[in-house]
C-alpha positions in Angstrom: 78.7 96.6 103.6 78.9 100.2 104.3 78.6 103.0 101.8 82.3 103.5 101.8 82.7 100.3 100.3 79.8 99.9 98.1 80.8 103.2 95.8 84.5 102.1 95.0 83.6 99.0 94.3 80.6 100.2 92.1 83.1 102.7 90.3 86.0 100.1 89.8 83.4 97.4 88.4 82.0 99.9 85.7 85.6 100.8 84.9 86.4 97.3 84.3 83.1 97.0 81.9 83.8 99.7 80.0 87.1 99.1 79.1 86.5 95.4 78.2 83.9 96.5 76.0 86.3 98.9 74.4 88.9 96.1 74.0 86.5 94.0 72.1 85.3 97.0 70.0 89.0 97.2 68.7 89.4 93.3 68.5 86.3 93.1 66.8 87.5 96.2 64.2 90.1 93.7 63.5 87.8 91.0 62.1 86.0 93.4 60.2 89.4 94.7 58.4 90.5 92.2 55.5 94.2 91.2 55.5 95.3 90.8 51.6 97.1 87.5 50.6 96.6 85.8 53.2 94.0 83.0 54.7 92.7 84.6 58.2 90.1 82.4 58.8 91.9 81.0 62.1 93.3 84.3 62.9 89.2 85.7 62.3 88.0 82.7 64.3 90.5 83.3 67.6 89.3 87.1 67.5 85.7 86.4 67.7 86.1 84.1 70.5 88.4 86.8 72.3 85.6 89.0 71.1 83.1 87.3 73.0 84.8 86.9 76.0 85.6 89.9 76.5 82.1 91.0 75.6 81.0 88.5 78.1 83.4 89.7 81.0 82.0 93.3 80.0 78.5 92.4 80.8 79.4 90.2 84.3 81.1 93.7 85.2 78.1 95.7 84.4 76.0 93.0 86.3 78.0 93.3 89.3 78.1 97.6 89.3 74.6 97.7 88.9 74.2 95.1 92.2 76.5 97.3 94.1 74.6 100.2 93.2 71.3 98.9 94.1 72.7 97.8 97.8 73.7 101.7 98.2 70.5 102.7 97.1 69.2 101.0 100.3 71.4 102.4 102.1 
């Protein structure tokens, strides 16, 4: 690939990370903040999974920038 493909791509995939990671942030502020009169352990449960996903997408993102900007740095 050429270097006018490598840096969009680079930019887009760090993008994505960062706002995944500040997606889970907020989901995981919602675990953290007790609802009153009410069980939440499911509703805790399905958040920490989303959580984690997220989290996990977050990383493959950051993975994938840091690829593309090691194959421009060759360039």
């Amino acid at each position: 690939m050429d270097e006018k493909k490598l840096r969009p791509l680079m930019i887009d995939f760090k993008r994505y990370a960062h706002a995944l990671l500040a997606v889970s942030v907020f989901l995981y502020i919602g675990v953290l903040i007790p609802e009153q009169g009410q069980d939440s352990s499911i509703k805790d449960l399905v958040l920490m999974v989303t959580t984690l996903v997220f989290l996990i997408g977050s990383f493959t993102c950051f993975k994938i920038s840091l690829k593309y900007k090691k194959q421009l740095d060759k360039l």
